[in-house]
Each structure stands twice: as structure tokens, then as C-alpha cells.
MOPAC internal coordinates of N, CA, C and O (Angstrom, degrees):
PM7 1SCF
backbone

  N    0.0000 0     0.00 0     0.00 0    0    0    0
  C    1.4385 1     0.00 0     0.00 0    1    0    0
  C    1.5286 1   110.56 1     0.00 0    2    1    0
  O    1.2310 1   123.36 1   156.03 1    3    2    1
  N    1.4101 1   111.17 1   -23.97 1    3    2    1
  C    1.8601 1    99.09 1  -157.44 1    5    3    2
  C    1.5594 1    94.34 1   -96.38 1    6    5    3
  O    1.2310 1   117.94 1   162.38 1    7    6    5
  N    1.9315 1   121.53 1   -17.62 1    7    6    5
  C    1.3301 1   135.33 1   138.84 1    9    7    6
  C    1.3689 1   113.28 1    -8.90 1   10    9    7
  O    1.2310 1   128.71 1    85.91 1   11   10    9
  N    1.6978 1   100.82 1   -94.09 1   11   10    9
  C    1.5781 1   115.01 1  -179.14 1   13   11   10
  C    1.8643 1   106.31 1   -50.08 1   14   13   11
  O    1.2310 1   125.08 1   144.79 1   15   14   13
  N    1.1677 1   107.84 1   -35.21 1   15   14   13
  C    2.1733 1    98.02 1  -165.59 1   17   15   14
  C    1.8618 1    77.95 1   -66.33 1   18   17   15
  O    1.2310 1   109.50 1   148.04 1   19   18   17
  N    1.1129 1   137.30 1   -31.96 1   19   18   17
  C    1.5926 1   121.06 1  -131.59 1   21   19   18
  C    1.8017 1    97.51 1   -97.98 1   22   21   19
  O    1.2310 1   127.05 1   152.75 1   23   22   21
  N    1.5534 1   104.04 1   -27.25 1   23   22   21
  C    1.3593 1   114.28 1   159.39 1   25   23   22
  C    1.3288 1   130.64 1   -87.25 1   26   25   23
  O    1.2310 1   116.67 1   169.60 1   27   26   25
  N    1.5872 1   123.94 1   -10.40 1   27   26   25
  C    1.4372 1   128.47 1   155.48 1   29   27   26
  C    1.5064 1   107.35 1   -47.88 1   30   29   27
  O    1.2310 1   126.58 1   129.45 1   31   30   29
  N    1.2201 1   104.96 1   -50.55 1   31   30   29
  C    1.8346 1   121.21 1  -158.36 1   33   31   30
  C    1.5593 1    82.87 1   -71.20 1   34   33   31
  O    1.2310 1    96.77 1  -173.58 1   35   34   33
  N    1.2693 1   158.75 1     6.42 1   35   34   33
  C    1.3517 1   147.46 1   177.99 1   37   35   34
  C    1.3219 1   107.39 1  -112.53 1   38   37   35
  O    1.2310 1   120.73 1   158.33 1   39   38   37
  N    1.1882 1   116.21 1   -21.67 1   39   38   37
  C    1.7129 1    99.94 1  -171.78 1   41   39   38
  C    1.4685 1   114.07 1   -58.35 1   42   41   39
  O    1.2310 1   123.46 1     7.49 1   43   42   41
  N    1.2681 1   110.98 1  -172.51 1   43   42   41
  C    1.3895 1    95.18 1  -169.82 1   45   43   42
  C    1.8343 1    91.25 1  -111.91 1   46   45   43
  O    1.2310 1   121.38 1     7.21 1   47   46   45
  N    1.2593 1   114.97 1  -172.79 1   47   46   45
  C    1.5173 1   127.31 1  -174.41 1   49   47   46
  C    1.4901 1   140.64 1   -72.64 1   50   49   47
  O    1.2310 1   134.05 1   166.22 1   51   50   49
  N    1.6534 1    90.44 1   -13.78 1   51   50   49
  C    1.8833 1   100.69 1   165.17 1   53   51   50
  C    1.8716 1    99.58 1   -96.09 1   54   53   51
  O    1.2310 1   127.67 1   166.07 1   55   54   53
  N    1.3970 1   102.85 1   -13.93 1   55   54   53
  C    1.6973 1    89.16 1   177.18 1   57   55   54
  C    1.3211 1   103.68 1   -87.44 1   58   57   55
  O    1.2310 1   111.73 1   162.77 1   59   58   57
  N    1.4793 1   133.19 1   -17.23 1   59   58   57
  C    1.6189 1   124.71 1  -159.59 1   61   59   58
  C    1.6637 1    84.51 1  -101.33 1   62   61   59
  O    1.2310 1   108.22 1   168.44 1   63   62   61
  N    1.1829 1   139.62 1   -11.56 1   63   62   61
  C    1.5401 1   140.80 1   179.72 1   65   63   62
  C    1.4772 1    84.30 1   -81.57 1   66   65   63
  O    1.2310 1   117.31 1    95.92 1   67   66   65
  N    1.6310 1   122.72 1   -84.08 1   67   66   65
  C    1.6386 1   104.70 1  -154.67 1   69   67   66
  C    1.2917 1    98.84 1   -47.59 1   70   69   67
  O    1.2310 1   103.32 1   108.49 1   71   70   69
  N    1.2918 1   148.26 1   -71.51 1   71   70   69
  C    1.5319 1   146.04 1  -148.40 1   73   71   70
  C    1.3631 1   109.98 1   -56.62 1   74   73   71
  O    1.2310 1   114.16 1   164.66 1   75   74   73
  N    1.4490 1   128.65 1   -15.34 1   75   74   73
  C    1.6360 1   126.32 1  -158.41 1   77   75   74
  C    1.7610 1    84.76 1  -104.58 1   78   77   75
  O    1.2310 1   112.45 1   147.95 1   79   78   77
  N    1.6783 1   131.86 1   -32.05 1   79   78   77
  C    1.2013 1   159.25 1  -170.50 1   81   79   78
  C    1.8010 1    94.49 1   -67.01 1   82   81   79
  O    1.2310 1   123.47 1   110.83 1   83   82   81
  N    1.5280 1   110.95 1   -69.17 1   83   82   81
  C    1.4267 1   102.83 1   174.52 1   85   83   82
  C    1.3115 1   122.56 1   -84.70 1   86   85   83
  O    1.2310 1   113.32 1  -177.75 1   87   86   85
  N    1.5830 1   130.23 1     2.25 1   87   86   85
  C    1.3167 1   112.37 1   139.29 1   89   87   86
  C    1.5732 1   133.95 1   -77.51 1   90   89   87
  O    1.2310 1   116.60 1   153.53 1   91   90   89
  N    1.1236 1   124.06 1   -26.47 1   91   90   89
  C    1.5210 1   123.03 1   124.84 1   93   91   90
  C    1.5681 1   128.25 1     5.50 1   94   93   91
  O    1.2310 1   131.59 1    96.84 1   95   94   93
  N    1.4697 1    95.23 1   -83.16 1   95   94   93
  C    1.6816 1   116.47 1  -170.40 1   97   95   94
  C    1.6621 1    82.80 1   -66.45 1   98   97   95
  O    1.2310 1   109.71 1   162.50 1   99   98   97
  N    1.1234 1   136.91 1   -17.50 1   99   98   97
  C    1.7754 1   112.28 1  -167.95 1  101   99   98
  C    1.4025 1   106.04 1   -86.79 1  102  101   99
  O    1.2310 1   122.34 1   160.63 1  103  102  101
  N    1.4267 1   113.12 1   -19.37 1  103  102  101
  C    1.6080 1   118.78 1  -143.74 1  105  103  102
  C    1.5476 1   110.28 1  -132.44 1  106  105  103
  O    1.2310 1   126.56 1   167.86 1  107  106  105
  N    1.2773 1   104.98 1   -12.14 1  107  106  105
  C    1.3703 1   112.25 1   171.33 1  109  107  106
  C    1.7921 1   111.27 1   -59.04 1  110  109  107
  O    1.2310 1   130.25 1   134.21 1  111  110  109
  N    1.5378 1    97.83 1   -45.79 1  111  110  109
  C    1.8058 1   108.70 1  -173.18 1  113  111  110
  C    1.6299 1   109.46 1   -60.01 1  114  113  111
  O    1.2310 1   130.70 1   172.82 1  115  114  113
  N    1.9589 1    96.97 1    -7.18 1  115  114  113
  C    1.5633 1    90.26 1  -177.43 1  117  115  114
  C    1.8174 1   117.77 1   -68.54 1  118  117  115
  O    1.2310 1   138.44 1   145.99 1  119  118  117
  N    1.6931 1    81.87 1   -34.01 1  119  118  117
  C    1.6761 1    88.71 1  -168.22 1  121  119  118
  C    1.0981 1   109.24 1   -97.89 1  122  121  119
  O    1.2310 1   110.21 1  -175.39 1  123  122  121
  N    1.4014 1   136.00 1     4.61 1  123  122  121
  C    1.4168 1   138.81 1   129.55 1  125  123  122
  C    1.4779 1   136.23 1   -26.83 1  126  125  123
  O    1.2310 1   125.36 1   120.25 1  127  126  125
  N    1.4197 1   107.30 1   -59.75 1  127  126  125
  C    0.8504 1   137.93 1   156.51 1  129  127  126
  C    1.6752 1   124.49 1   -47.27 1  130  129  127
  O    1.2310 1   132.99 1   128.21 1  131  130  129
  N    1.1617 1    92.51 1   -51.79 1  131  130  129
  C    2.1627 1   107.21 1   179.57 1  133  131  130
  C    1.6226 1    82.54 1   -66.67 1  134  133  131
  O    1.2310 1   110.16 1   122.21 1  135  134  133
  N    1.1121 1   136.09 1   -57.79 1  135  134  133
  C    1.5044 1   123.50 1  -160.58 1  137  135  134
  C    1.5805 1   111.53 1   -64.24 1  138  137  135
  O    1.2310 1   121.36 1   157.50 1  139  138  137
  N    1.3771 1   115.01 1   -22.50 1  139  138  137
  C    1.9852 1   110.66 1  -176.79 1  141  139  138
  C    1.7562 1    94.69 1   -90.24 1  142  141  139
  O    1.2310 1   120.59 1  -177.34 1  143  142  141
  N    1.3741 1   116.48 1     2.66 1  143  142  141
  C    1.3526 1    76.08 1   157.93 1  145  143  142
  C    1.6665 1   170.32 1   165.90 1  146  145  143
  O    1.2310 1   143.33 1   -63.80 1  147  146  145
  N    1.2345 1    72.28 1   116.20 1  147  146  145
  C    1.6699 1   115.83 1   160.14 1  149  147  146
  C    1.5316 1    98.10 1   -67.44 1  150  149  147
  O    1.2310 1   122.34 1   112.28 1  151  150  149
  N    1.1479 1   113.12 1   -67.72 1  151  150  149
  C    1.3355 1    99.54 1  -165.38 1  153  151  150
  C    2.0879 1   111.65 1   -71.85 1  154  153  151
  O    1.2310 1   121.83 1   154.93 1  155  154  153
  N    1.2806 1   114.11 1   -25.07 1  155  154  153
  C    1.5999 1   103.02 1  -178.41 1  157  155  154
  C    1.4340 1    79.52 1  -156.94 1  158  157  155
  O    1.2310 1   130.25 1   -35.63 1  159  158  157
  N    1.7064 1    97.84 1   144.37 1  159  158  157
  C    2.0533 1   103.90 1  -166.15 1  161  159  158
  C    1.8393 1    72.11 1  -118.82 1  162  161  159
  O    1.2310 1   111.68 1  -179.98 1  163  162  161
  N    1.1617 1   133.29 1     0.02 1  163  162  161
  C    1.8697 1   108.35 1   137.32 1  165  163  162
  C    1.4489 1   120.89 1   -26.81 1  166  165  163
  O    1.2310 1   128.29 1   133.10 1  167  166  165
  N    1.1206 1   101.64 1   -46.90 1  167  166  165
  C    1.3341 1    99.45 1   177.75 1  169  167  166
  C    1.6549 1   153.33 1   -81.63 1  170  169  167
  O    1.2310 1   136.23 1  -178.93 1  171  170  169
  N    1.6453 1    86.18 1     1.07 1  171  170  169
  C    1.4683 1   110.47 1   150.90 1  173  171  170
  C    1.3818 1   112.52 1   -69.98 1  174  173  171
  O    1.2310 1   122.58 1   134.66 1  175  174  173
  N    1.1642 1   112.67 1   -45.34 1  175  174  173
  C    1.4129 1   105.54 1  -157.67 1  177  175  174
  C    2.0627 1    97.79 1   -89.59 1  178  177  175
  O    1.2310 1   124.10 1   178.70 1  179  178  177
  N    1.7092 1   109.73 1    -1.30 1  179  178  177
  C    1.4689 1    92.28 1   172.47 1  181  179  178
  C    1.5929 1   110.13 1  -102.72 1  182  181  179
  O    1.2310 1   116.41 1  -165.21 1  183  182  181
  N    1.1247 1   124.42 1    14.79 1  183  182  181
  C    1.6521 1   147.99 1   167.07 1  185  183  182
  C    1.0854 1   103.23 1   -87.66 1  186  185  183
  O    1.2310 1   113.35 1   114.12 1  187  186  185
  N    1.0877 1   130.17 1   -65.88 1  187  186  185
  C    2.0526 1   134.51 1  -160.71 1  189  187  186
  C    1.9508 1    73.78 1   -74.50 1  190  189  187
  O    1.2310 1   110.89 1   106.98 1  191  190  189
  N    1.0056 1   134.75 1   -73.02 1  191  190  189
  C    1.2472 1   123.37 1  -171.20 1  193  191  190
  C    1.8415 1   122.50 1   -32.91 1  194  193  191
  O    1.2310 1   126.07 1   130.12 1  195  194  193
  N    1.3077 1   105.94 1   -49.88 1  195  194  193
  C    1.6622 1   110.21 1  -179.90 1  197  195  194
  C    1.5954 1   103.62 1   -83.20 1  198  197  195
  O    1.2310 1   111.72 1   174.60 1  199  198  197
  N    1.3150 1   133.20 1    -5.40 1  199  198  197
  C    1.4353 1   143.97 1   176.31 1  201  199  198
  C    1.6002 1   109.09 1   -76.12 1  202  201  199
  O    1.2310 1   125.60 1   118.53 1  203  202  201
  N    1.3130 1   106.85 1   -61.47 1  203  202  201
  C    1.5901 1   119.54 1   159.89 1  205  203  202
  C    1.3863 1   123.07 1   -39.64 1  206  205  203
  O    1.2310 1   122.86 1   147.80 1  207  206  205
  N    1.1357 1   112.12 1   -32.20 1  207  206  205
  C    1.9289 1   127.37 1  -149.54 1  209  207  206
  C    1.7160 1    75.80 1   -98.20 1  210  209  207
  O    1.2310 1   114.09 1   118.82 1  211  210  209
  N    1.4090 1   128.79 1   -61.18 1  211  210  209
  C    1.0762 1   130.89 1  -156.93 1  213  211  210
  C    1.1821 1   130.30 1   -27.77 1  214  213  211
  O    1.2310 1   114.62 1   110.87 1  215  214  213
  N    0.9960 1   127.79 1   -69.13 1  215  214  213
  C    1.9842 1   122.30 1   138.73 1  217  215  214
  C    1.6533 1   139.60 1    -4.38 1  218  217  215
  O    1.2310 1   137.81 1   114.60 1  219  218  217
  N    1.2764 1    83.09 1   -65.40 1  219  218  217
  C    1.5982 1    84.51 1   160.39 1  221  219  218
  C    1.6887 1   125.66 1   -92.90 1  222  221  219
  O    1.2310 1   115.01 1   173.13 1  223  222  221
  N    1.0273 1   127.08 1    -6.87 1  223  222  221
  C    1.7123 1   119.33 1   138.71 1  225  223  222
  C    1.6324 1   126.58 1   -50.29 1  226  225  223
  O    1.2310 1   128.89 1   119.18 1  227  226  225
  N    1.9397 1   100.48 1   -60.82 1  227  226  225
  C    1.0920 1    81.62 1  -177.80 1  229  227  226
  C    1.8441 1   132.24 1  -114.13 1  230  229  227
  O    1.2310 1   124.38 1  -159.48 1  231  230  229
  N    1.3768 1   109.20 1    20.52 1  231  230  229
  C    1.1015 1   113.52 1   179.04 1  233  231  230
  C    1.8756 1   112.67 1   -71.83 1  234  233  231
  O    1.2310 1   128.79 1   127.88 1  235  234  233
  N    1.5723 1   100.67 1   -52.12 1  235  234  233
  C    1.5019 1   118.27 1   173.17 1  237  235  234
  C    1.7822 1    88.36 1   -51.93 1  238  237  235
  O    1.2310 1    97.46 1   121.24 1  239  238  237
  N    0.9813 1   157.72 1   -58.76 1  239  238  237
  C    1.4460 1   146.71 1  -172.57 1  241  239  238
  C    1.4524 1   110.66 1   -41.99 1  242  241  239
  O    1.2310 1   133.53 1   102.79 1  243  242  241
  N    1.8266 1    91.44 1   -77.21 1  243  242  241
  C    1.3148 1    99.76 1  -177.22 1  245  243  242
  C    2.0242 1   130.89 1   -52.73 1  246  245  243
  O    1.2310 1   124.91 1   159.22 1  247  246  245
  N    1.4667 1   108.17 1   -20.78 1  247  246  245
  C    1.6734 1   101.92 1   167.76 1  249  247  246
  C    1.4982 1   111.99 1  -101.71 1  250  249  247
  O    1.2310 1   124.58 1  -172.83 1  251  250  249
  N    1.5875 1   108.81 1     7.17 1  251  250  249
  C    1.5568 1   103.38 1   167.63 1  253  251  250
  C    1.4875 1    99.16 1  -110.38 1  254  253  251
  O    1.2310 1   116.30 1  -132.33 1  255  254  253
  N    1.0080 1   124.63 1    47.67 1  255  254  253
  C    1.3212 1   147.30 1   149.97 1  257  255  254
  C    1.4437 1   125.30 1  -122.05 1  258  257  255
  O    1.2310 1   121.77 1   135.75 1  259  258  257
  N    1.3098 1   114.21 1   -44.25 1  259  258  257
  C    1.5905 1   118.60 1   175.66 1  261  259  258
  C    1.0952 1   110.02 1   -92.86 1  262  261  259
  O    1.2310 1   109.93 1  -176.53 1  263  262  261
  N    1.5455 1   136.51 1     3.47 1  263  262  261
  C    1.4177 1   130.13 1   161.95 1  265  263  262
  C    1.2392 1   112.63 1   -45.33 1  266  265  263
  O    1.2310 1   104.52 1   160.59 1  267  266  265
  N    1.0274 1   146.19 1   -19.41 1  267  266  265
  C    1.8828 1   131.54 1  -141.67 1  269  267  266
  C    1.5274 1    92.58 1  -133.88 1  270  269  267
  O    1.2310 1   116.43 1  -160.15 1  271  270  269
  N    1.6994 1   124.39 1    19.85 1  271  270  269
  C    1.2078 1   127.24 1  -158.47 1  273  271  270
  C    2.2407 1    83.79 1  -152.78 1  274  273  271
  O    1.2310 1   122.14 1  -164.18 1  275  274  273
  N    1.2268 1   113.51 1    15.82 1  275  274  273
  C    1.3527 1   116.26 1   163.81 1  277  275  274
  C    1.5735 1   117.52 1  -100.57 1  278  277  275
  O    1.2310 1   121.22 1   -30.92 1  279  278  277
  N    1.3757 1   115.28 1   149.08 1  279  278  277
  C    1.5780 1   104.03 1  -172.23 1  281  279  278
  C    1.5141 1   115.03 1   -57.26 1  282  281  279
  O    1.2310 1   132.76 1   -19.13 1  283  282  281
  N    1.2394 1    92.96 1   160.87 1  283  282  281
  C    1.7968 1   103.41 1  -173.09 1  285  283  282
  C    2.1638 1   103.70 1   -53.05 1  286  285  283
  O    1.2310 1   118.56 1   129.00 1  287  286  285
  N    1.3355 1   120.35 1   -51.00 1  287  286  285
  C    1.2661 1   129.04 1  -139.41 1  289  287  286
  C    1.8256 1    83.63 1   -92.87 1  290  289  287
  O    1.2310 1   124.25 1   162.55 1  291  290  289
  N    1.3695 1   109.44 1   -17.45 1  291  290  289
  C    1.8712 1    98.55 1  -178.25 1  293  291  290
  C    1.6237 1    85.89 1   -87.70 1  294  293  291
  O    1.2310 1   104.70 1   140.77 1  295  294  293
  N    0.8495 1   145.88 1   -39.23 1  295  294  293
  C    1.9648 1   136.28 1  -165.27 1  297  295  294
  C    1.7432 1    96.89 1   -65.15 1  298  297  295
  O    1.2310 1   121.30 1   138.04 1  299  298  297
  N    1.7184 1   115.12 1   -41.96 1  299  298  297
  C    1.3691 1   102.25 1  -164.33 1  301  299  298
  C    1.4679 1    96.69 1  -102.36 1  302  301  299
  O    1.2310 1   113.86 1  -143.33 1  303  302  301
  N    1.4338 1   129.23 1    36.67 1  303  302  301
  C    1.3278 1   110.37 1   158.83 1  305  303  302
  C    2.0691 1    94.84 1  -113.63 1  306  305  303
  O    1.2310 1   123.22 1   172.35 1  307  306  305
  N    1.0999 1   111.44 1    -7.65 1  307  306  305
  C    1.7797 1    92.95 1  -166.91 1  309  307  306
  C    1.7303 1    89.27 1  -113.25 1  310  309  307
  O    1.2310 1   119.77 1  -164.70 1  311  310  309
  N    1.3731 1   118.04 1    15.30 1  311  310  309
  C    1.9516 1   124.26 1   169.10 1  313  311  310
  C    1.3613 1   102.12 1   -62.80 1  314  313  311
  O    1.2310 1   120.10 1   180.00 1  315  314  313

């Protein structure tokens, strides 16, 4: 794991833009959500719901992105 965090920190800056872009798109619906409600408190509980989820959307993103940015000799020992 501290592998993949140590090769996240390498990508370069149009890859850390799309990935920071689709954590965004995950988390935006959170505070969407915090704003309806007043009108339906469903929607607490569908915020704390996409808050939870949050991790597992975007972590699996983010190290299947920084894979190809891990040293050469760690990819050909787990092939």
C-alpha cells in the first residue's frame, strides 16, 4: 500500500487533475444532498451513505492509476 501512496505522489499533473476531477464528481452529490435537507432528512442518510462508499470508489481509481508509475522490479515480481 505505502508502494501505491508513494507512486500516486508521481504521476504527473493532467493525471492528478482527472483523478482530483472524479473525486469531485463522487462527492459533490454529498453536498447536494446536505442542502435538500430541509426539505427530506432522506437525505442525510443518502450523504452519510455516499460518504461511506467514498473509499471504495475512489481509492480502487486512484492506484489503478498510479500503477504504471511503480518501480519496474515490484510489477515483475507480483506478474
Amino acid at each position: 500500500m505505502a508502494l501505491l501512496e508513494m507512486a500516486s505522489k508521481k504521476m504527473p499533473i493532467p493525471q492528478k487533475t482527472i483523478l482530483n476531477i472524479l473525486k469531485l464528481l463522487v462527492i459533490v452529490p454529498v453536498f447536494v444532498l446536505l442542502l435538500r435537507i430541509a426539505d427530506n432528512w432522506w437525505s442525510l442518510a443518502w450523504a452519510a451513505l455516499i460518504l461511506l462508499l467514498y473509499p471504495l470508489v475512489v481509492k480502487p481509481l486512484q492506484y489503478s492509476m498510479s500503477v504504471q508509475y511503480l518501480p519496474k522490479h515490484i510489477k515483475k515480481d507480483n506478474e
